[in-house]
C-alpha positions in Angstrom: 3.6 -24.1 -2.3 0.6 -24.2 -5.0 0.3 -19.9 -3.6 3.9 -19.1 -3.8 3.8 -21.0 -8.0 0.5 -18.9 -8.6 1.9 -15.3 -7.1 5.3 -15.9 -9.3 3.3 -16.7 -12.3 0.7 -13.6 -11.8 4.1 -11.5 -11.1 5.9 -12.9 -14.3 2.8 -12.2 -16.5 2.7 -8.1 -15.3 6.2 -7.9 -15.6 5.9 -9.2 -19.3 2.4 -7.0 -20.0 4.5 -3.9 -19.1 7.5 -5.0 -20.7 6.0 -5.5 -24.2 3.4 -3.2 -24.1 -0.4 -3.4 -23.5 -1.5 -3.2 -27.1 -4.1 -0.9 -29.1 -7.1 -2.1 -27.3 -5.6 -1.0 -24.0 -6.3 2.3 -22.3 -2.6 3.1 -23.0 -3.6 2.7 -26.7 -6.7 4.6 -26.7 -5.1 7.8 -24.5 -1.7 7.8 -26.8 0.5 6.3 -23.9 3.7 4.3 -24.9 4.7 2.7 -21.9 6.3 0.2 -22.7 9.9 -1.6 -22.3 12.5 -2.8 -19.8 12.7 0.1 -17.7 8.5 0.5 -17.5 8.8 -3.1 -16.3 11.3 -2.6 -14.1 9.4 0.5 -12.6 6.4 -1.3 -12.0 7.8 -4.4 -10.4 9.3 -1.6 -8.1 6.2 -0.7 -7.4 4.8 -3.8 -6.6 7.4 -5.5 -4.7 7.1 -1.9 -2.3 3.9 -1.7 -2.5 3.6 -5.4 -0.6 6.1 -4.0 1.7 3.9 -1.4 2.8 0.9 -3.8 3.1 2.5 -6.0 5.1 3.9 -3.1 7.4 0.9 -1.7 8.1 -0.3 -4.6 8.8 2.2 -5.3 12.0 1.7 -1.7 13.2 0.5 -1.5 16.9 -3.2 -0.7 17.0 -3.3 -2.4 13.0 -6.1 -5.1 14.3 -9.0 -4.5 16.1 -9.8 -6.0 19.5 -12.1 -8.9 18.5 -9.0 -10.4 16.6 -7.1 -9.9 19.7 -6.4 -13.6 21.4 -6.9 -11.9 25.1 -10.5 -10.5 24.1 -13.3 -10.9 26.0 -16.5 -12.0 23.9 -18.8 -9.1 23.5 -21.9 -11.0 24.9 -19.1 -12.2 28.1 
């Protein structure tokens, strides 16, 4: 439960970072970016939410865990 609280805070916290803006000591405020605002926050939870997607795809592929994580392995010293 403690994981789930700590991910939904750390999501909450980009969300609001993008949403208000990074500030002038940010890289966006040293290269001239304004990205900033609802749709920017929107945009990168987007991003993150299919970004996890992807992670957690890849990660059921066939072939996605080598055979020492495999349950039927034999040891390599068998």
């Amino acid at each position: 439960m403690y994981l789930i609280l700590l991910i939904l805070v750390m999501i909450a916290a980009a969300f609001a970072v993008t949403g208000a803006g990074a500030g002038a000591w940010s890289l966006d405020g040293a290269f001239g970016l304004d990205v900033a605002g609802a749709g920017w926050g929107v945009g990168a939870l987007l991003v993150g939410v299919l970004g996890g997607a992807a992670a957690v795809l890849a990660g059921r592929l066939p072939g996605a865990h080598s055979d020492a994580q495999h349950p039927d392995a034999t040891p390599p010293f068998a």
